[in-house]
TORDOZA-336198 format. One record per residue (C-alpha): residue in one letter; x, y, z. Coordinates in steps of 0.001 Angstrom, whole numbers, padded with zeros to 6 digits, always signed. Layout:
BEGIN
AXYZ
...
END
This chain:
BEGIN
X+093542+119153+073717
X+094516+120924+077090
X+097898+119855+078191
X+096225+120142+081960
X+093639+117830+081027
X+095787+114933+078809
X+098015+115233+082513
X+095211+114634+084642
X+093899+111741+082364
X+097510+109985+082958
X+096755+106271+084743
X+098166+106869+088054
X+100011+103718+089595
X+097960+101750+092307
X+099216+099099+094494
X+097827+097030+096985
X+098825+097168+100207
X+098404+094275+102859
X+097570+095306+106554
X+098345+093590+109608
X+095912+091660+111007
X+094794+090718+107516
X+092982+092494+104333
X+094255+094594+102138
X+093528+098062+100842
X+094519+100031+097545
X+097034+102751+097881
X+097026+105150+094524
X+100305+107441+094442
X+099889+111269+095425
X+100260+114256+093226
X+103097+116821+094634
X+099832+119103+094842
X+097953+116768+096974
X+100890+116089+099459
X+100982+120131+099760
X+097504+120252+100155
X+097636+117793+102931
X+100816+119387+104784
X+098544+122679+104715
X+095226+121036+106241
X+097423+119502+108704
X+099115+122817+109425
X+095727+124343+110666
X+095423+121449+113219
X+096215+122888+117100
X+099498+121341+117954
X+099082+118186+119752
X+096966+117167+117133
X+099330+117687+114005
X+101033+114142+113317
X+097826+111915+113575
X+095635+114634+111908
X+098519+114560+108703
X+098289+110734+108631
X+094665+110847+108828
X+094274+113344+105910
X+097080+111355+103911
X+095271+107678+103883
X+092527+109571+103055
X+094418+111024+099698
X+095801+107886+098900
X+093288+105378+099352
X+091997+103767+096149
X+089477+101927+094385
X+091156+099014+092420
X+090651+100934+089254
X+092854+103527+090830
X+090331+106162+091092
X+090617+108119+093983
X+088678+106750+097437
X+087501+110046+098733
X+086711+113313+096348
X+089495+115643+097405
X+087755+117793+100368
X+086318+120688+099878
X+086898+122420+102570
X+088708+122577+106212
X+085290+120419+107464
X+085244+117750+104648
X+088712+117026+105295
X+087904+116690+108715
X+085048+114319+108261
X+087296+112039+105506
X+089913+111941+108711
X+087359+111189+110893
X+086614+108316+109211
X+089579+107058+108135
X+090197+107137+111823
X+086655+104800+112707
X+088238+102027+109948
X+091505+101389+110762
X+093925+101366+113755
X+097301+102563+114734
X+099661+099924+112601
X+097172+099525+109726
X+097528+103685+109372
X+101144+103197+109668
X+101452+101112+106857
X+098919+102940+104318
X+100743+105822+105299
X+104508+104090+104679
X+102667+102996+101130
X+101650+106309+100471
X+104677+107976+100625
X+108027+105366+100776
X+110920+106075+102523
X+114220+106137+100177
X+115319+103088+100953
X+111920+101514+100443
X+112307+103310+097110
X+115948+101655+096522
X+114221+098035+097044
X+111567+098232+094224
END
């Protein structure tokens, strides 16, 4: 078999991930390729619109079904990505966003504590 295609089959860890105000979503970890991918959709963004847009467009990537499967199919293009941010954006607010994104990609010391 294709080593590309035994990697991709690997179970990828999902966790789930309380949010204020109650509920809880599924957070699936990120492939270094997807992070990249999302740093360069976000790069494209005019300026003022750079931080939220790369939070928007990283729940998106990291939002999971309990089985782990991916949420969203990865966009696309520059307008699917947009639409997937879009409505990440209608479904959650400002601290529930912070948290899927802290999830999504821990700090180090987070990292230290598990």
């Amino acid at each position: 078999m294709n080593p590309r295609v035994e990697f991709a089959a690997l179970p990828r860890p999902v966790r789930s991930v309380p949010l204020p105000g109650g509920g809880s979503v599924y957070v699936r970890d990120l492939t270094i390729a997807e992070l990249r991918a999302v740093d360069r959709a976000a790069e494209k963004l005019p300026e003022g619109e750079r931080g939220l847009g790369w939070v928007l467009r990283l729940v998106a990537a990291a939002l999971a079904l309990p089985d782990g499967s991916p949420a969203f199919d990865p966009p696309a293009d520059e307008a699917a990505g947009a639409d997937q941010a879009a409505e990440v954006e209608r479904y959650f607010g400002h601290a529930q966003l912070r948290v899927i994104a802290e999830a999504a990609v821990p700090s180090r010391e987070d990292q230290k504590k598990s």
